[in-house]
C-alpha positions in Angstrom: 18.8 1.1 7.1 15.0 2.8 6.4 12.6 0.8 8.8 10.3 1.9 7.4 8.4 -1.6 5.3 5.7 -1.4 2.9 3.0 -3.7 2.2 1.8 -3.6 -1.3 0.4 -5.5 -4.3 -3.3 -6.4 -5.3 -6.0 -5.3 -3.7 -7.9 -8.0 -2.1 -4.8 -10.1 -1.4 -4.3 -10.3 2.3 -2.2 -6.8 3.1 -4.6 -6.3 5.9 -5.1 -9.4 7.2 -0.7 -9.6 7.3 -0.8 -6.2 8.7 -2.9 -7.1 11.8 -0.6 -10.4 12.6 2.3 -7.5 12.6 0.5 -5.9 15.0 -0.2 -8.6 17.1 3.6 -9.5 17.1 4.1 -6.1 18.8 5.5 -4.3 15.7 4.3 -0.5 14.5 1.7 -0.7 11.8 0.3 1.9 9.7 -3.2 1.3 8.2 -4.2 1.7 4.4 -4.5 5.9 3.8 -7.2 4.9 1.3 -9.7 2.5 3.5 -9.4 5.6 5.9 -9.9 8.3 3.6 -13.0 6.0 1.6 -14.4 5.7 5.2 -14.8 9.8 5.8 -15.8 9.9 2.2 -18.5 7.7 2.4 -19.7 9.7 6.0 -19.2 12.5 4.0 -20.3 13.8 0.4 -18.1 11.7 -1.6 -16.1 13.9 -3.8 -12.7 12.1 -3.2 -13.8 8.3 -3.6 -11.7 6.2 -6.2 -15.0 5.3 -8.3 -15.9 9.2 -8.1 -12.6 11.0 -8.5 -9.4 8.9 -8.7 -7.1 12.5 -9.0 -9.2 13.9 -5.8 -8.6 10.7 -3.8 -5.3 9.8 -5.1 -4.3 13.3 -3.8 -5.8 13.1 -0.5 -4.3 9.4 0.0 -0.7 11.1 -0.9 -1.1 14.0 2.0 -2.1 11.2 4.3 0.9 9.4 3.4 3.0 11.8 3.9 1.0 12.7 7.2 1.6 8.8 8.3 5.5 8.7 7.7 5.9 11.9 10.2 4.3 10.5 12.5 6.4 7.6 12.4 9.7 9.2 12.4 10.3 8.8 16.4 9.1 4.6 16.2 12.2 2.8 16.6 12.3 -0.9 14.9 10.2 -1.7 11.8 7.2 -0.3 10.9 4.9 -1.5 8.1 3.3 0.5 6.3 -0.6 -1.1 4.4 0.3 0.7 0.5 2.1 4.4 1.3 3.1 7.1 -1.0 3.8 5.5 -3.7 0.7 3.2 -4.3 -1.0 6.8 -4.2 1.6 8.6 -6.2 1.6 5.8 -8.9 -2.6 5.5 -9.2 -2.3 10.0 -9.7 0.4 9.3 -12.4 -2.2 6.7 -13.6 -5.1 8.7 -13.5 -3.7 11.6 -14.7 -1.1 10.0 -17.0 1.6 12.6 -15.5 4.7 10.6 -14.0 6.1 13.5 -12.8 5.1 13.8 -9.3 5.7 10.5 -8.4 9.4 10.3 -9.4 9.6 13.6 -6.9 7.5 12.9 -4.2 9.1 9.3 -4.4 12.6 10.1 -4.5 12.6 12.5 -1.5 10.3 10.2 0.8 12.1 6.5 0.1 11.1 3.1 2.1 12.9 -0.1 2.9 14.3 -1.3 -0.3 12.4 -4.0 -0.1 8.4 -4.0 -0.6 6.3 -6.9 -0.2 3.6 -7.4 -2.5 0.5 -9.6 -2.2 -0.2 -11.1 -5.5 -3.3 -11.5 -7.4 -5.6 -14.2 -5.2 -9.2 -15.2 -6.4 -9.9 -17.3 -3.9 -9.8 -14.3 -0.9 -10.8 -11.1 -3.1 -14.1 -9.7 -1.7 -15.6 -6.9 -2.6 -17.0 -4.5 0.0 -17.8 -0.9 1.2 -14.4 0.3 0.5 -13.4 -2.2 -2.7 -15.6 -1.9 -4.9 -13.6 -2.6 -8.1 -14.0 -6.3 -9.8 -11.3 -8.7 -9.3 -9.9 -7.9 -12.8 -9.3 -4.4 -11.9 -7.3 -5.2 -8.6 -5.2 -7.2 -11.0 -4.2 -4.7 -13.4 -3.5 -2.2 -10.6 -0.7 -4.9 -9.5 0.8 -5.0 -12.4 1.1 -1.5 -12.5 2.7 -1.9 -8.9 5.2 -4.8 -10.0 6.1 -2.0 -13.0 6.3 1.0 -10.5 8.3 -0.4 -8.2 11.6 -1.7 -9.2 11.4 1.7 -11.6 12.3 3.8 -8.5 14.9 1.6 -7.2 12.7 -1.0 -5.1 13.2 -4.6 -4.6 10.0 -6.1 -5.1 9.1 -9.3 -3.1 6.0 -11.4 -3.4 4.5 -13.0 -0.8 3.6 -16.8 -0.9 -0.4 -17.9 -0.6 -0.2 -19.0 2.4 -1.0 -18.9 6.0 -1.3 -15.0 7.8 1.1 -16.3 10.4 3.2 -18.6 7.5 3.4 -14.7 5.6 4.6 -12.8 8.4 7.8 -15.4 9.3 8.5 -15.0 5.6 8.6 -11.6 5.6 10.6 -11.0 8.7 13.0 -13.6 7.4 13.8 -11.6 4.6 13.6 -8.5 6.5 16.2 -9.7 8.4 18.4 -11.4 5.9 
């Protein structure tokens, strides 16, 4: 069994929030590569931001990815995981409209079967210093996501609008199940 969970879907929807109410229940957590990498990007001279350079960042989120799930390797029970490898590998293959990379990298760095997605939520989506894409974008990155997905073998489940602490019960329910 990989224990290794990932927390996906659209931007905006409450993967942070979810991830933070892990943490507080004492489980490993692994923040979102691309917040991280948009924070030294925007201390630094912005090459690799998504708005500037989707290939640039995409690549950088996919080194730190890879960078995250070694350093995981020793955590015994479940660790989650805000987006991972494959969110970066998929938005390259989007970017650069090659597919290749990610059905490699993919195959030979594999999660928990199942993924939980957060879906597409108006009523939380904010923009800020990190997400600055409109609502509509966010969307249509999901999508993509609910494609990529069960296309390399991955159960996709979405998680209910509800409650933080309402979303992590559900998700360790069906972890557990």
């Amino acid at each position: 069994m990989n224990r290794f969970v990932i927390l996906s879907g659209c931007s905006g929807g409450g993967k942070s929030s979810l991830l933070e109410e892990l943490r507080r229940r004492g489980h490993a957590v692994v923040d979102e590569p691309g917040r991280r990498i948009v924070a030294e990007e925007l201390a630094g001279d912005g090459a690799a931001l998504p708005w500037n350079d989707l290939p640039a960042f995409a690549r950088r989120a996919i080194a730190l990815s890879i960078a995250d799930r070694a350093a995981m390797g020793d955590r015994t029970g479940w660790i989650f995981f805000d987006r991972c490898l494959i969110d970066a590998a998929a938005a390259l293959a989007h970017a650069t409209g090659d597919e290749r990379m990610m059905h490699d990298l993919c195959g030979r760095h594999r999660y928990h079967d199942r993924v939980f997605l957060t879906p597409p939520w108006p009523e939380i989506y904010m923009k800020d210093d990190a997400r600055q894409h409109a609502f509509a974008e966010a969307v249509a990155e999901y999508e993509r996501l609910c494609a990529v997905y069960p296309a390399l073998g991955y159960e996709p489940v979405i998680l209910p609008k509800t409650s933080v602490s309402k979303r992590a019960d559900f998700l360790l329910t069906r972890l557990s199940a």
